[in-house]
N, CA, C and O of each residue as an XYZ file, in Angstrom:
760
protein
N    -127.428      6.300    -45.381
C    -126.409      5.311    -45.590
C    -126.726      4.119    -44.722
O    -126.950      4.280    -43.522
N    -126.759      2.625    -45.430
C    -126.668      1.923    -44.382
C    -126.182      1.428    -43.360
O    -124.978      1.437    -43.621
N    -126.287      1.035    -42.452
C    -125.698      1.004    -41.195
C    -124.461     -0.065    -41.418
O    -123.335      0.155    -40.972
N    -124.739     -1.015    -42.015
C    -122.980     -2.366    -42.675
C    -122.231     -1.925    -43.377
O    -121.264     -2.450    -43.929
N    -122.596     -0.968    -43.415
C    -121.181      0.005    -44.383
C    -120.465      0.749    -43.474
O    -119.359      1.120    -43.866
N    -120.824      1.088    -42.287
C    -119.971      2.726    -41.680
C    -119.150      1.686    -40.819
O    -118.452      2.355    -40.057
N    -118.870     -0.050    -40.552
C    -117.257     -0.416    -40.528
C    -116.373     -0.549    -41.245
O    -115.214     -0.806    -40.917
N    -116.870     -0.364    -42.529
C    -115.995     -0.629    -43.747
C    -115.548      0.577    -43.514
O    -114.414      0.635    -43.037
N    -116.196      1.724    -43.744
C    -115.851      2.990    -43.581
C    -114.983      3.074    -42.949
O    -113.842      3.139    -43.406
N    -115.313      3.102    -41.486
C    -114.355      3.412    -40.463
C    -112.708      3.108    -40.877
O    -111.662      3.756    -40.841
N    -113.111      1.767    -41.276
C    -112.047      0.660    -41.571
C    -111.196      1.701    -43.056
O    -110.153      2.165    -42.594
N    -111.285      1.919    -43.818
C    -111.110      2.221    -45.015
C    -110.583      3.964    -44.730
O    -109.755      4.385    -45.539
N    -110.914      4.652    -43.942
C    -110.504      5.731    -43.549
C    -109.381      5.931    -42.551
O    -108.747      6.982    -42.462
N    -109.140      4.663    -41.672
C    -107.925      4.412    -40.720
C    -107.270      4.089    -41.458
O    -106.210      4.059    -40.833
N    -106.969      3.664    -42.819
C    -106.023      2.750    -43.824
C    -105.677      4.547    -44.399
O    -104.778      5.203    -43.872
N    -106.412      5.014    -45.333
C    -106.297      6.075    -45.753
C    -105.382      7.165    -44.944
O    -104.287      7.520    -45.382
N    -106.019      7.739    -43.533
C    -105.211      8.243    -42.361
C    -103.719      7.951    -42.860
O    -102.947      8.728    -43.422
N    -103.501      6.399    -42.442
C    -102.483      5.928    -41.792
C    -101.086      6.085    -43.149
O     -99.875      6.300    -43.108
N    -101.907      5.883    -44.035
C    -101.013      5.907    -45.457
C    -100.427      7.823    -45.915
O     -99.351      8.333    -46.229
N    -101.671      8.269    -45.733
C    -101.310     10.194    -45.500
C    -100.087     10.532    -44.515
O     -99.220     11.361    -44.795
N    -100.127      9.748    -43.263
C     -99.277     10.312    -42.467
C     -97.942      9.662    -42.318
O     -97.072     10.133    -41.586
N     -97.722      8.059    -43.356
C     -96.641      7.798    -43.587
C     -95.965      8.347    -44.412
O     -94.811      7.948    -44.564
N     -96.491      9.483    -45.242
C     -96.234      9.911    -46.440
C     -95.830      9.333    -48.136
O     -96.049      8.208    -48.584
N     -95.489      9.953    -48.512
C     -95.768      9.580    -49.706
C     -94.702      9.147    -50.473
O     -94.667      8.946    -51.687
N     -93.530      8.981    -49.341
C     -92.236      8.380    -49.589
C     -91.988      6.948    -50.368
O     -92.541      5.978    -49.849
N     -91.341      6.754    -51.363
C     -91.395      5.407    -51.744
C     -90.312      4.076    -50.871
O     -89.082      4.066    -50.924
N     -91.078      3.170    -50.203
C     -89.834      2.807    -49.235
C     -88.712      2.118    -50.175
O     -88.420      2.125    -51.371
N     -88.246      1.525    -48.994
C     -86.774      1.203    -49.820
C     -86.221      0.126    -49.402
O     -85.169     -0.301    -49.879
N     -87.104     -0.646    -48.118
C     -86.735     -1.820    -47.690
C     -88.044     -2.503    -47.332
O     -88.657     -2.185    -46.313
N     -88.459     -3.412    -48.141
C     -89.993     -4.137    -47.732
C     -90.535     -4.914    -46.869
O     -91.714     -5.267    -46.879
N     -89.389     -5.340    -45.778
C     -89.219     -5.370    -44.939
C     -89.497     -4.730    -43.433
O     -89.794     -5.172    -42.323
N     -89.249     -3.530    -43.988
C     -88.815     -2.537    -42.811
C     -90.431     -2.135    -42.235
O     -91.339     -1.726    -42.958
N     -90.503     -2.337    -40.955
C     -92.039     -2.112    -40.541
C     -92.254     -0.532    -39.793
O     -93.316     -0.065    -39.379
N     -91.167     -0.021    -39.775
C     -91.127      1.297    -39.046
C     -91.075      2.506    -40.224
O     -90.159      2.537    -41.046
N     -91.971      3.320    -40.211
C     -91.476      4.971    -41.010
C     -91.203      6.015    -40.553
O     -92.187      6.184    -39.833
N     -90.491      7.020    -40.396
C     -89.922      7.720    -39.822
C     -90.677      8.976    -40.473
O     -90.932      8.935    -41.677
N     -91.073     10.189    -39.641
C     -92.016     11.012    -40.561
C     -90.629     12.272    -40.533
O     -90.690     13.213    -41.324
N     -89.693     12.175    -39.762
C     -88.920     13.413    -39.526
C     -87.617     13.189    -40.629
O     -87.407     12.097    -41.157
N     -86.811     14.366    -40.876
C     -85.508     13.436    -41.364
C     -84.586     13.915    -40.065
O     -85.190     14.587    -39.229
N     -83.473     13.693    -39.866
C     -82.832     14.220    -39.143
C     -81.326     13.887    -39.655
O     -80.847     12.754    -39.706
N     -80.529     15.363    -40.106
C     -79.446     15.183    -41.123
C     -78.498     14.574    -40.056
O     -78.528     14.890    -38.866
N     -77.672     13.687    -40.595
C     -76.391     12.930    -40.535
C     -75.286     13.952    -40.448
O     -74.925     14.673    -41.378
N     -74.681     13.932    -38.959
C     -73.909     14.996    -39.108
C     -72.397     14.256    -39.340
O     -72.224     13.103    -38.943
N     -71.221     15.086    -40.078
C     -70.081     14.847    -40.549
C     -69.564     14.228    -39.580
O     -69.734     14.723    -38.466
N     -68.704     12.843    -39.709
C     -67.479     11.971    -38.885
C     -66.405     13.051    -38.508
O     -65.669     13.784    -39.168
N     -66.656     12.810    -36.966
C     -65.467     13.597    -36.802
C     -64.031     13.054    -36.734
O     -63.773     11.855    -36.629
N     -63.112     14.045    -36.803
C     -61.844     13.994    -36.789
C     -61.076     13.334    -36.066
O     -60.298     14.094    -35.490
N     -60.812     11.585    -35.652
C     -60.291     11.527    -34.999
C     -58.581     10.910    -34.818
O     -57.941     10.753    -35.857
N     -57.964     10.609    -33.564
C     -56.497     10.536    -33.406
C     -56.126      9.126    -34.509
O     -54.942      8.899    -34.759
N     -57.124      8.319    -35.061
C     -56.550      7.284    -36.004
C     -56.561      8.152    -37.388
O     -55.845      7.444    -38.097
N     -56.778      8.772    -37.837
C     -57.156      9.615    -38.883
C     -56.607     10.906    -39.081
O     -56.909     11.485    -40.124
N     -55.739     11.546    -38.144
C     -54.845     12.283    -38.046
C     -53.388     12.306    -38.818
O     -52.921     11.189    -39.038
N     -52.934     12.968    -39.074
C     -51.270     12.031    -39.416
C     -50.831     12.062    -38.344
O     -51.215     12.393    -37.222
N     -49.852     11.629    -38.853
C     -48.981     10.909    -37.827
C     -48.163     11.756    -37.340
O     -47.590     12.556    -38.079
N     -47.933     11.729    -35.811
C     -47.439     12.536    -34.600
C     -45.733     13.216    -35.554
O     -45.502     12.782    -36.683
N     -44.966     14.020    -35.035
C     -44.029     14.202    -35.236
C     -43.335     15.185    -33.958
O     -42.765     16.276    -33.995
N     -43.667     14.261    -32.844
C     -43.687     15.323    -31.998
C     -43.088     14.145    -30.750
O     -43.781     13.471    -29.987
N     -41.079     14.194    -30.900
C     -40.204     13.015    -30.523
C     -40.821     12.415    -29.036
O     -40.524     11.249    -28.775
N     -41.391     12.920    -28.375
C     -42.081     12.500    -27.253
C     -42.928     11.246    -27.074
O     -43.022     10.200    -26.433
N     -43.616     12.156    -28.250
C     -45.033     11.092    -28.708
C     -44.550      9.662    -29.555
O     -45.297      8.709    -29.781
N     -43.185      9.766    -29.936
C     -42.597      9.357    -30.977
C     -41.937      7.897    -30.048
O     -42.024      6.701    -30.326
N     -41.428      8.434    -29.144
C     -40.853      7.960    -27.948
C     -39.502      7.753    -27.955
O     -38.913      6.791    -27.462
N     -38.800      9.151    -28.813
C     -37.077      9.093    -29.928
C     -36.601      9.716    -28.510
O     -35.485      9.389    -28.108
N     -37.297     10.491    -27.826
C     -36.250     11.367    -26.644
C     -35.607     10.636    -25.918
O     -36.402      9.880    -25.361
N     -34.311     10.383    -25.525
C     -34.129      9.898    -25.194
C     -34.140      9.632    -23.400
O     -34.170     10.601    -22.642
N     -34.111      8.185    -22.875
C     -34.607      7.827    -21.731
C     -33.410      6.881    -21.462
O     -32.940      6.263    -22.417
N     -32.774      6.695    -19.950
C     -31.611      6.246    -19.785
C     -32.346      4.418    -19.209
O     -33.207      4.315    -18.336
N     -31.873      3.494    -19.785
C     -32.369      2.034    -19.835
C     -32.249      1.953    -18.628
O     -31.523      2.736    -18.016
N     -33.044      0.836    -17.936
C     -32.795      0.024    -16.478
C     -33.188     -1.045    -16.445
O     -34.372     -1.331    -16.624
N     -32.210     -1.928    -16.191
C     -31.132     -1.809    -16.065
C     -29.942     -1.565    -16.997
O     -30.283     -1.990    -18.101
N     -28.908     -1.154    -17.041
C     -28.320     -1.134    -18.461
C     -27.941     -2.164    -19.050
O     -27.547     -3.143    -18.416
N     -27.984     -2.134    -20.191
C     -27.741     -3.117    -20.952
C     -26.472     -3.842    -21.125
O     -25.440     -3.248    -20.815
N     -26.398     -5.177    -21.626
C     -25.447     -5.689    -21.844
C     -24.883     -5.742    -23.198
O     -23.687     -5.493    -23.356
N     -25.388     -5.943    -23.859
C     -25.552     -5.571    -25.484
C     -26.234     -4.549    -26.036
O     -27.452     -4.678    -26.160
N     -25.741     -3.635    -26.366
C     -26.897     -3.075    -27.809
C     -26.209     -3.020    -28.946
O     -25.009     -3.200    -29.150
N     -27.598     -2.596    -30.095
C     -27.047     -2.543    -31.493
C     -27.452     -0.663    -31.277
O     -28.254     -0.177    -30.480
N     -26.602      0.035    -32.259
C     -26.921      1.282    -32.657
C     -26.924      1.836    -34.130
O     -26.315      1.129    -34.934
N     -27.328      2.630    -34.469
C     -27.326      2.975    -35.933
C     -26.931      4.429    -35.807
O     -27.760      5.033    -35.126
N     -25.474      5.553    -36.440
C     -25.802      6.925    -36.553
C     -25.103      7.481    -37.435
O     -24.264      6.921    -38.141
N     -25.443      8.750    -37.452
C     -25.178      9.691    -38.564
C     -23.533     10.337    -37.766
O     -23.576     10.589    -36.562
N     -22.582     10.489    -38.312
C     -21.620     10.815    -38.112
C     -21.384     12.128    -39.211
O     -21.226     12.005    -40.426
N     -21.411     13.833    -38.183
C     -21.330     14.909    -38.729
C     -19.828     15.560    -38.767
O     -19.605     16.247    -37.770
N     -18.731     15.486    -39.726
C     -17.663     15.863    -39.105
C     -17.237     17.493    -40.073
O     -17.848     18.285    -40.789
N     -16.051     17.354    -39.623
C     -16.332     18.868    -40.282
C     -14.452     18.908    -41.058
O     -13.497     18.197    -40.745
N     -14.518     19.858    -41.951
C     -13.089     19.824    -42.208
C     -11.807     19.470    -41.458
O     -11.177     20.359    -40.885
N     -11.480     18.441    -41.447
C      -9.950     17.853    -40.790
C     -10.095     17.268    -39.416
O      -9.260     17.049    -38.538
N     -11.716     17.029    -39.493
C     -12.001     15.884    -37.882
C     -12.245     14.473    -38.305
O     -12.689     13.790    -37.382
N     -12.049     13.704    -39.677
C     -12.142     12.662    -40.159
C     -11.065     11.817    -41.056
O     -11.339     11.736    -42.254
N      -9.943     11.219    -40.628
C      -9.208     10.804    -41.083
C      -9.839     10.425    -42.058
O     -11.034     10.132    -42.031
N      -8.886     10.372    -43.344
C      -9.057      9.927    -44.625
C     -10.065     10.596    -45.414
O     -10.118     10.608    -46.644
N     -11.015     11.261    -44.446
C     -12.184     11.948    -45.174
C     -12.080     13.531    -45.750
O     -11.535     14.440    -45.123
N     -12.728     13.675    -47.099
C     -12.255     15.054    -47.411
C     -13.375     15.930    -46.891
O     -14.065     15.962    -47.910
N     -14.034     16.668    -45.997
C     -15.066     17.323    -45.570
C     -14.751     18.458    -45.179
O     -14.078     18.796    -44.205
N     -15.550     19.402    -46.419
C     -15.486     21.164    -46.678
C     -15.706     21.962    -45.813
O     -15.155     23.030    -45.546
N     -16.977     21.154    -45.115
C     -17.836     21.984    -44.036
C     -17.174     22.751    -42.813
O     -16.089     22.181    -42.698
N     -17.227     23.536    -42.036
C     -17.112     24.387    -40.981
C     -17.298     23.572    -40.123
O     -17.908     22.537    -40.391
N     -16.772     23.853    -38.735
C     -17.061     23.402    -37.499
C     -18.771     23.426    -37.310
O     -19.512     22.494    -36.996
N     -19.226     25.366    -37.735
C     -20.115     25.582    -37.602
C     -21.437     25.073    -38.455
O     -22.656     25.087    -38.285
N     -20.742     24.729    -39.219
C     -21.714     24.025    -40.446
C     -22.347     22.662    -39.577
O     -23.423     22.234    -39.159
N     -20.917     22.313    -39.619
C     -21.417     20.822    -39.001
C     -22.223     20.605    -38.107
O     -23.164     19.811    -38.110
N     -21.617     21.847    -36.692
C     -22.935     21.799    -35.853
C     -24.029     22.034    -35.616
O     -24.659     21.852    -34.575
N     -24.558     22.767    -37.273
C     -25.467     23.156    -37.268
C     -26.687     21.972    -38.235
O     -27.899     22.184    -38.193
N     -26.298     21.202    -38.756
C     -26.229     20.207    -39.809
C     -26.450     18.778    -38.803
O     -27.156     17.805    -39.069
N     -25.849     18.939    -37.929
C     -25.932     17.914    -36.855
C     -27.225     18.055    -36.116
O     -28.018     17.156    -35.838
N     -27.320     19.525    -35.800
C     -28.638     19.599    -35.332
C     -30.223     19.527    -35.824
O     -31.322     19.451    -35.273
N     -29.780     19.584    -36.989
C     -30.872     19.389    -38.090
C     -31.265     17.686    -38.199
O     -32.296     17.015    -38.144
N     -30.110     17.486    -38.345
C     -30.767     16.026    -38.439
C     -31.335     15.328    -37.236
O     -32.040     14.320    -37.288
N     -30.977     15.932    -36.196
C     -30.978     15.411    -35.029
C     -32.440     15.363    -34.878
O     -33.116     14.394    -34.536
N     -32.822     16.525    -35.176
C     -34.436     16.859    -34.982
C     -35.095     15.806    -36.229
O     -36.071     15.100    -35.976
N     -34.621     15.803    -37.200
C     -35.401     14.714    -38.331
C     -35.354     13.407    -37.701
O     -36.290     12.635    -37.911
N     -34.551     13.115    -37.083
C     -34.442     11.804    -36.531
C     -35.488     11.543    -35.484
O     -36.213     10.551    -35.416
N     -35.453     12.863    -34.459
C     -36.473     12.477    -33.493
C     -37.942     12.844    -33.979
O     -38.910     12.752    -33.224
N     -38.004     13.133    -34.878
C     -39.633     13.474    -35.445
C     -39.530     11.879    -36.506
O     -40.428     11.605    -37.302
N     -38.838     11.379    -36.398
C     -39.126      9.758    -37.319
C     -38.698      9.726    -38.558
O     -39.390      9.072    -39.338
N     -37.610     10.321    -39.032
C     -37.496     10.336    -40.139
C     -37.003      9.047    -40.551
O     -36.619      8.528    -39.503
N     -36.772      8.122    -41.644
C     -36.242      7.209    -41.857
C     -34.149      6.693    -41.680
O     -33.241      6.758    -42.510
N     -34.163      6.350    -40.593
C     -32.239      6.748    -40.117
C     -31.801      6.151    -41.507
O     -30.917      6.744    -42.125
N     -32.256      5.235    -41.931
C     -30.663      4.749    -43.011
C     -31.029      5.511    -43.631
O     -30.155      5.449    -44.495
N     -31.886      6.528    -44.061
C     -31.897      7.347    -45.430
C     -31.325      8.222    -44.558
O     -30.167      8.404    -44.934
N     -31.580      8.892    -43.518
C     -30.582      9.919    -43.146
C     -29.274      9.507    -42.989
O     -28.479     10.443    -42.907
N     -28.774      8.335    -42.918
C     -27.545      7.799    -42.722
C     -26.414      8.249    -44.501
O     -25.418      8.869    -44.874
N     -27.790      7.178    -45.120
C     -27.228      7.546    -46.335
C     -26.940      8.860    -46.839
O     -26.006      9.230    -47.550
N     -27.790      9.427    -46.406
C     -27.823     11.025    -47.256
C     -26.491     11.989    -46.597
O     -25.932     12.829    -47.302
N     -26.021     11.699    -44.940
C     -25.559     12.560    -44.466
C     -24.069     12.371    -43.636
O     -23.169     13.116    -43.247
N     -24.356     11.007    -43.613
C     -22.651     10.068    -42.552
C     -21.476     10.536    -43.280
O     -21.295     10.513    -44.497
N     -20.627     11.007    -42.268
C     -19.161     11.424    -43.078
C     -18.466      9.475    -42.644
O     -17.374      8.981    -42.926
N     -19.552      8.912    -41.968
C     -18.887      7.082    -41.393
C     -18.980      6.745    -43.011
O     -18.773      7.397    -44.035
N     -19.483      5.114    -42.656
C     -19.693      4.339    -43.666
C     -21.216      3.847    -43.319
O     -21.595      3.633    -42.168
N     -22.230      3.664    -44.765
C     -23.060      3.153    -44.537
C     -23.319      1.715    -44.590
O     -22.846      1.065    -45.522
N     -24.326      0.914    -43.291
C     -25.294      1.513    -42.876
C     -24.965      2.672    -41.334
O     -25.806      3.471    -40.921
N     -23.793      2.508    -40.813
C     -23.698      2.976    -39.495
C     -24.225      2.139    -38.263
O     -24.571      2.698    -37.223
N     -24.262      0.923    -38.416
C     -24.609      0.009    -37.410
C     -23.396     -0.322    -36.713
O     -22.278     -0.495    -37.199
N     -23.798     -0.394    -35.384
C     -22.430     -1.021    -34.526
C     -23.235     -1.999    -33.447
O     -24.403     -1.797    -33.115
N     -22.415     -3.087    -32.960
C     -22.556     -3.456    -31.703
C     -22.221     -3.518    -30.913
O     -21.280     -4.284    -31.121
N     -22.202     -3.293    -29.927
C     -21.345     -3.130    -28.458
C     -21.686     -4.129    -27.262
O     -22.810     -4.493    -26.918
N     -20.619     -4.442    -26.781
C     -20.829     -4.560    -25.324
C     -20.424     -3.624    -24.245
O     -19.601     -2.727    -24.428
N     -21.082     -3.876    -22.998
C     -21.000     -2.839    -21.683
C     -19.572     -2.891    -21.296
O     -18.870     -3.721    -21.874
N     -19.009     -2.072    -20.342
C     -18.228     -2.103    -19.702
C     -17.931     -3.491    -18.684
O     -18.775     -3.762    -17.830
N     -17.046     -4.102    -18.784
C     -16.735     -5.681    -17.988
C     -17.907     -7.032    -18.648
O     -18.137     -8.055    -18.003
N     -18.655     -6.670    -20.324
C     -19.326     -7.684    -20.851
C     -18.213     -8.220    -21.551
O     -17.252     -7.452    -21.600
N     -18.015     -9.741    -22.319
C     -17.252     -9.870    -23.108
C     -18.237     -9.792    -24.486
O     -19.403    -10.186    -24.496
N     -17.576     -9.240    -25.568
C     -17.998     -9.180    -27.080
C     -18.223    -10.584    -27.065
O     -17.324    -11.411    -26.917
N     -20.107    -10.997    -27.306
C     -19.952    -12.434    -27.801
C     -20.655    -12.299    -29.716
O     -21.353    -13.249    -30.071
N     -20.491    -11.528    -30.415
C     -20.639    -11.407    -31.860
C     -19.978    -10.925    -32.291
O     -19.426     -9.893    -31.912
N     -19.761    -11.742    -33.576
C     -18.551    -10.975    -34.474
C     -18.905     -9.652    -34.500
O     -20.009     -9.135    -34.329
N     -17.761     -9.133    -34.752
C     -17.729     -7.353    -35.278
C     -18.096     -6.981    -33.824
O     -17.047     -6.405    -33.535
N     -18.841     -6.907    -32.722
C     -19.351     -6.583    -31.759
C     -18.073     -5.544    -30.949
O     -16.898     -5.907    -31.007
N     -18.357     -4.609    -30.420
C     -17.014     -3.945    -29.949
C     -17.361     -3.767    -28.576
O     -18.463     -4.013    -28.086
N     -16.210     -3.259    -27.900
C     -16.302     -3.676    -26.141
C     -16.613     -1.670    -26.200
O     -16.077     -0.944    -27.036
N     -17.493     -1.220    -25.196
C     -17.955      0.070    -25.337
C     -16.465      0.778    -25.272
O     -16.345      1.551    -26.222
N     -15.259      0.740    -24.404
C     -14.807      1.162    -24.439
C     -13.641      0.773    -25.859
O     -12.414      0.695    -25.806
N     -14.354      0.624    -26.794
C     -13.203      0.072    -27.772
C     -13.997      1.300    -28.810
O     -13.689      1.021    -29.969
N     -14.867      2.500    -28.778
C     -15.739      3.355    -29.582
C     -14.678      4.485    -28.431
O     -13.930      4.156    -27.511
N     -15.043      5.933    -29.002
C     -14.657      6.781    -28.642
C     -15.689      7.268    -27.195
O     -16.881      6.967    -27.145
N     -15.209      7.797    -26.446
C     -16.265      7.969    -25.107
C     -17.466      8.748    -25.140
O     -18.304      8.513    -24.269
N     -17.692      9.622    -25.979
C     -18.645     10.383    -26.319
C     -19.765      9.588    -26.967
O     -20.847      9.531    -26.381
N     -19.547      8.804    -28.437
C     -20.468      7.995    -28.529
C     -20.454      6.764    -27.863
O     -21.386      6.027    -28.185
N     -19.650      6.307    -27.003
C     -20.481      4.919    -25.923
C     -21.572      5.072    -24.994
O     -22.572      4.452    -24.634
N     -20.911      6.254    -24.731
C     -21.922      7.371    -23.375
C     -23.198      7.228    -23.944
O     -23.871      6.201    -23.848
N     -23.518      8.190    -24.503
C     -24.600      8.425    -25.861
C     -25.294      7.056    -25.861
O     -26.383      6.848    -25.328
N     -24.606      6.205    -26.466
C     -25.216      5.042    -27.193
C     -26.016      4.232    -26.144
O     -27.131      3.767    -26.381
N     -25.157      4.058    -24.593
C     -25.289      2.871    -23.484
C     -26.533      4.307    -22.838
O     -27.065      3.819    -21.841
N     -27.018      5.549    -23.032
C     -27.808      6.309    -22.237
C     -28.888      6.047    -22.945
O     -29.966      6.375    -22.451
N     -28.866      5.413    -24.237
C     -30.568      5.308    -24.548
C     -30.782      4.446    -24.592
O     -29.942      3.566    -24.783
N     -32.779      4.106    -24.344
C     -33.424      3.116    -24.552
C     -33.626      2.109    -25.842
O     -32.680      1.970    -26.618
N     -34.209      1.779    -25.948
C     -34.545      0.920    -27.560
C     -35.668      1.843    -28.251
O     -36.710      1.942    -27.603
N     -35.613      2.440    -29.310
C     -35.779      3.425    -30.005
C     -35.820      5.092    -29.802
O     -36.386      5.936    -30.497
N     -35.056      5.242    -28.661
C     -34.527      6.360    -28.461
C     -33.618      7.079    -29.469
O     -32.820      6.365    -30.077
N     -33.630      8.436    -29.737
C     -32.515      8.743    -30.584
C     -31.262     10.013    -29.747
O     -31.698     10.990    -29.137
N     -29.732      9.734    -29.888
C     -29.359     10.896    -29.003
C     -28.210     11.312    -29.407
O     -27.635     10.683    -30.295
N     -27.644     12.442    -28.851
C     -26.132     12.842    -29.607
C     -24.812     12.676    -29.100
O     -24.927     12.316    -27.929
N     -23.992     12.738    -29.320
C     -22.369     12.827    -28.817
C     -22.321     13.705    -29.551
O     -22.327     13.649    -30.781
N     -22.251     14.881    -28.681
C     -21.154     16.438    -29.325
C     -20.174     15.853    -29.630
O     -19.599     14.766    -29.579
N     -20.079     17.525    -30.195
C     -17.854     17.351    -30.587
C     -17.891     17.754    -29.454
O     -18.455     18.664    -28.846
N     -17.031     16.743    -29.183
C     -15.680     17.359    -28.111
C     -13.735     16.843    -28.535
O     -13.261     15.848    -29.083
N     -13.230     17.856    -28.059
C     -11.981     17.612    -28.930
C     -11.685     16.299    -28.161
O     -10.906     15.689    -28.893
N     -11.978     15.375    -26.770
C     -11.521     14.384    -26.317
C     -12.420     12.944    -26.169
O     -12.022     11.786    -26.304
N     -13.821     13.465    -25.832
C     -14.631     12.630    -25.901
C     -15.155     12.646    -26.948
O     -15.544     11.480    -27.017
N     -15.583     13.297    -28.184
C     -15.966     12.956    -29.477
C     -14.728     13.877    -30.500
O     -14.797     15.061    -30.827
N     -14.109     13.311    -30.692
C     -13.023     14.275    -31.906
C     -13.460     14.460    -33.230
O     -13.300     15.423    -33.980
N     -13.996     13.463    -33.388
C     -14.601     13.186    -35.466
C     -15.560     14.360    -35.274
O     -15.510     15.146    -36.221
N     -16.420     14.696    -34.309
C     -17.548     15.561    -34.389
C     -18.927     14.679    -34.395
O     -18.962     13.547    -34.879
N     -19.685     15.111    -33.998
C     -21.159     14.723    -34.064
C     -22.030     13.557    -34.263
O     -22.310     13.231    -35.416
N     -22.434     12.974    -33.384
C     -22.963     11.559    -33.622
C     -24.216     11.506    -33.417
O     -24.577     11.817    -32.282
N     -24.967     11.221    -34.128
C     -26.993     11.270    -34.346
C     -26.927      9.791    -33.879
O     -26.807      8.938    -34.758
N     -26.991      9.413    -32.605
C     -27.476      7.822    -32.338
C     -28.572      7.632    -32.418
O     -29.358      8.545    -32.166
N     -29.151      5.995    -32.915
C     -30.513      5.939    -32.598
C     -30.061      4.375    -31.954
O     -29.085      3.741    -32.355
N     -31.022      3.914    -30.848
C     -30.632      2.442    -30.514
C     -31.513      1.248    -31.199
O     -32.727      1.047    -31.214
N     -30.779      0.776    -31.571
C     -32.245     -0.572    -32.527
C     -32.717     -1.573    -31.699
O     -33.832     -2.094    -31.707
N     -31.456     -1.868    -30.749
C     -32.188     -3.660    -29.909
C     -30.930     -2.860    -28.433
O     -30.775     -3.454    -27.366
């Protein structure tokens, strides 16, 4: 063989090599100056806290309730009013004491896991819907219409209402003096 041939050679066999060991893959970007001889599988996206549903767990929720500081001068509230046979003037309600308090507690928990209040309002108030009130504190004057002075509500739900934060949710038992109607599901809006 002549001797001006064995760089071609050389030359022509490093091309050959180099094309064997990129394999025989067809690329896919003509561009791309790198080949990869390995594969290495793509492992599954994991599971994370944006991609989860959503908490239902009143803590996380932030419904438990937490006593404001300083207290407020105004709030608005929204609740479910549970009463039971002959604790609601004008109202005709079948239910048991025990019903109620048990019915009260149910919602109580839907509320603090997030359930939607005016639909629980709607679905369950022996009040009127929506169940919004406003209040002022003890020695504030009412400066909005409709607005009521705390002690102008029964003591069970002012208590209740002036002990939570802004989206807290909380109850006023029955009590035959501080709550008489029976059962109040507060939630605070502002």
């Amino acid at each position: 063989m002549n001797r001006s041939y064995r760089p071609v050679l050389w030359i022509l066999a490093g091309i050959v090599a180099t094309g064997l060991a990129s394999g025989c893959a067809k690329k896919t970007d003509e561009s791309s100056t790198t080949t990869s001889t390995t594969t290495t599988p793509t492992p599954a996206p994991a599971v994370t806290e944006t991609t989860a549903a959503p908490s239902t767990d009143p803590v996380a929720l932030g419904t438990m309730p937490v006593a404001p500081d300083p207290p407020p001068e105004h709030i608005e509230v929204q609740h479910v009013l549970i009463g039971y046979q002959g604790s609601v003037p004008g109202k005709t309600i079948t239910r048991t004491k025990a019903e109620a308090e048990k019915l009260a507690m149910d919602v109580l928990d839907q509320a603090r896991k997030g359930a939607n209040m005016d639909a629980l309002v709607q679905k369950y108030t022996d009040d009127q819907f929506p169940g919004v009130y406003d209040l002022a504190n003890t020695g504030i004057t009412p400066t909005a219409q409709g607005e009521y002075p705390r002690n102008g509500m029964v003591k069970g739900f002012s208590d209740a209402a002036f002990g939570l934060s802004v989206g807290n949710v909380g109850i006023a038992n029955y009590d035959p003096k501080a709550s008489p109607f029976g059962w109040h599901i507060i939630k605070r809006l502002r």
